[in-house]
N, C-alpha and C positions, 0 to 999 in steps of 0.2 A: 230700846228697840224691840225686847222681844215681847214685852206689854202691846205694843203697836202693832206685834205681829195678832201674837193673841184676840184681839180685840178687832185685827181684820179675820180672821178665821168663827170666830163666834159671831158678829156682827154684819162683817162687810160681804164674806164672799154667801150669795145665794145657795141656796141648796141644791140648784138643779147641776150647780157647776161642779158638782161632789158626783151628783147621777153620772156627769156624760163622762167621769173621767173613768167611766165601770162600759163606756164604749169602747173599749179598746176590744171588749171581746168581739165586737164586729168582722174584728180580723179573721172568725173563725168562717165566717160565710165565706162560700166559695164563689169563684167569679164576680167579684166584687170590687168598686173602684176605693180603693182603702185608705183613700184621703178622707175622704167620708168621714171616717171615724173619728178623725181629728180635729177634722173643720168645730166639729159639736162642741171641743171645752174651747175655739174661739167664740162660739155662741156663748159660752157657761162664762168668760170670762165679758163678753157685750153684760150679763146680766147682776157681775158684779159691779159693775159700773152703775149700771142702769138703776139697780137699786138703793145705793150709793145718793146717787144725785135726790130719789125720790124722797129720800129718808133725812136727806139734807146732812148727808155724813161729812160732806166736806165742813159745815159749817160750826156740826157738833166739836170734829176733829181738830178746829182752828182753833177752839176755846181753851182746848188742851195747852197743858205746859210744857211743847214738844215744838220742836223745830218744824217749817214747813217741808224741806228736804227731807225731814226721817219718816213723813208722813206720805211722802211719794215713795220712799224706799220699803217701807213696809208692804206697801200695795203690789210694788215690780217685787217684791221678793215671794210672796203668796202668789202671784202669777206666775213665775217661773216655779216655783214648787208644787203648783197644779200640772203644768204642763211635763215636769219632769219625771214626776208621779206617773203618767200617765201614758209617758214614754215606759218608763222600768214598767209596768203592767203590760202594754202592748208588749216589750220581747218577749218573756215568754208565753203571752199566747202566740205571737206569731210562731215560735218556733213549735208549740205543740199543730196547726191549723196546715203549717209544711207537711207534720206526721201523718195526719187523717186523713188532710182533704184528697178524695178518691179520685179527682178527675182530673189535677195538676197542669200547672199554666194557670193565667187570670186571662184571657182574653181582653176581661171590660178594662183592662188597668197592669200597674206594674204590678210584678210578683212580689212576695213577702220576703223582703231580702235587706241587706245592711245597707245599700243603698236608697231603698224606701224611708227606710229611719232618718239617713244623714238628709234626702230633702225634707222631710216632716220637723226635723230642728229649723233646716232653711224658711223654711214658711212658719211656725213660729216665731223666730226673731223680724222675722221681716215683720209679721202681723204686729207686735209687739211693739216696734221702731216707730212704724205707722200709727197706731190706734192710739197705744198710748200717748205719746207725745204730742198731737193732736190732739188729744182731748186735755192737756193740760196748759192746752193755750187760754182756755176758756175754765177749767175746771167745771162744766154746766153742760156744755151745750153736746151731745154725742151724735149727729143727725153725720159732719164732717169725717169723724174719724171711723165710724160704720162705714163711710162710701172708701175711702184709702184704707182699711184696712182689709175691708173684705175683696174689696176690689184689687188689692196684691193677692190674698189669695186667688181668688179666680186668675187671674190674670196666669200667677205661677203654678198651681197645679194645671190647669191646659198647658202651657210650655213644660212644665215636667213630665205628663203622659205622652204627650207629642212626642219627644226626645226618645223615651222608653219605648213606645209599642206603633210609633207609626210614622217618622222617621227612618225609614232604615238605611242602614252603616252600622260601622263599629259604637259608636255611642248611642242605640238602640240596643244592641248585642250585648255591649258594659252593662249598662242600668239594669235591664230586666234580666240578667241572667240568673239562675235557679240554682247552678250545679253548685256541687261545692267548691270548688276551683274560681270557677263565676264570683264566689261569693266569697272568697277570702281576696279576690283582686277588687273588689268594691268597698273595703274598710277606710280608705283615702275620702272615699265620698261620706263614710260615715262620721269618720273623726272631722274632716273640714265640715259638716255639717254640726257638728258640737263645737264648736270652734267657731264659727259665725254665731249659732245663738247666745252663745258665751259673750260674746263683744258685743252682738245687736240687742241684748238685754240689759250692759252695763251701760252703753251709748243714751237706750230710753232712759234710764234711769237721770242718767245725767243731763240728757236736755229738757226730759218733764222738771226735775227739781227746780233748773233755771227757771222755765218757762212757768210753774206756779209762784216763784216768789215775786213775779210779777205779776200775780194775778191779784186785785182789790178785792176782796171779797166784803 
């Protein structure tokens, strides 16, 4: 397996998806919608794919002396290690961008807080559940799992800024609260958000592996 890993990290994963995972410093611009910054390595991870198919990686990879499951598992495990990456770099810029930023509040978006983090897991696994498994119906064709994967995202960042900043009630007030009080009652959202993409990463895993070993290549 970790030849497989290897061999997606030199080979498989594009270079720009290395770039966008150095977007986390985005978080440092002020009034800024900060999903933003994440959507980018579901871009970076469309372009592992993408390059993949071009390169006819799946076809090289089948010639291998390796299972076709360890060859999905390699893939969803270099995905979730991009994404996680990229998580541990976001905290602490966001908590330096809490420091600085002079004008405090996000207007455009929720604030930089443990609940920003715990849906940013949520829409990774969902993206993940979605895009990947989709795309290993076919192992080829990525036109389907572009429209359901990004289209969760869309979908759920609008209903998580809604929720957050224009909505108002108590779960406007939860989500985007700042203080520190705010912010140590929002860890429930953090941890069930680590906690979802933990199971909606092992779930892809296990219905891509299915869904490619029936794939004829």
């Amino acid at each position: 397996m970790k030849h497989l890993i290897y061999k997606e990290l030199k080979l498989g994963v594009h270079p720009v998806a290395y770039m966008f995972l150095l977007f986390a410093a985005m978080l440092l611009i002020p009034q800024y919608p900060y999903y933003v910054a994440f959507f980018y390595l579901t871009l970076g991870i469309f372009f592992v794919f993408n390059i993949g198919r071009e390169n006819r990686d799946i076809y090289y990879t089948a010639l291998l002396p390796v299972a076709k499951r360890d060859v999905v598992k390699a893939r969803v495990l270099v995905i979730a290690g991009l994404q996680l990456v990229q998580m541990l770099l976001a905290v602490p810029i966001g908590i330096l961008s809490v420091k600085i930023n002079p004008l405090g509040g996000n207007p455009a978006g929720i604030d930089i807080n443990p609940a920003l983090f715990g849906l940013v897991f949520v829409m990774f696994g969902g993206f993940n559940l979605l895009f990947v498994t989709t795309f290993y119906r076919t192992a080829h064709n990525l036109a389907r799992p572009c429209l359901y994967g990004w289209g969760f995202v869309l979908v759920f960042v609008l209903a998580a800024e809604a929720l957050a900043q224009y909505v108002p009630g108590p779960v406007s007030d939860y989500l985007d609260a700042a203080t520190r009080e705010g912010m140590l009652r929002q860890w429930p959202v953090l941890l069930g958000g680590i906690g979802f993409w933990l199971a909606a990463t092992a779930l892809t895993y296990r219905i891509s592996a299915r869904r490619f070993e029936r794939v004829d290549l």
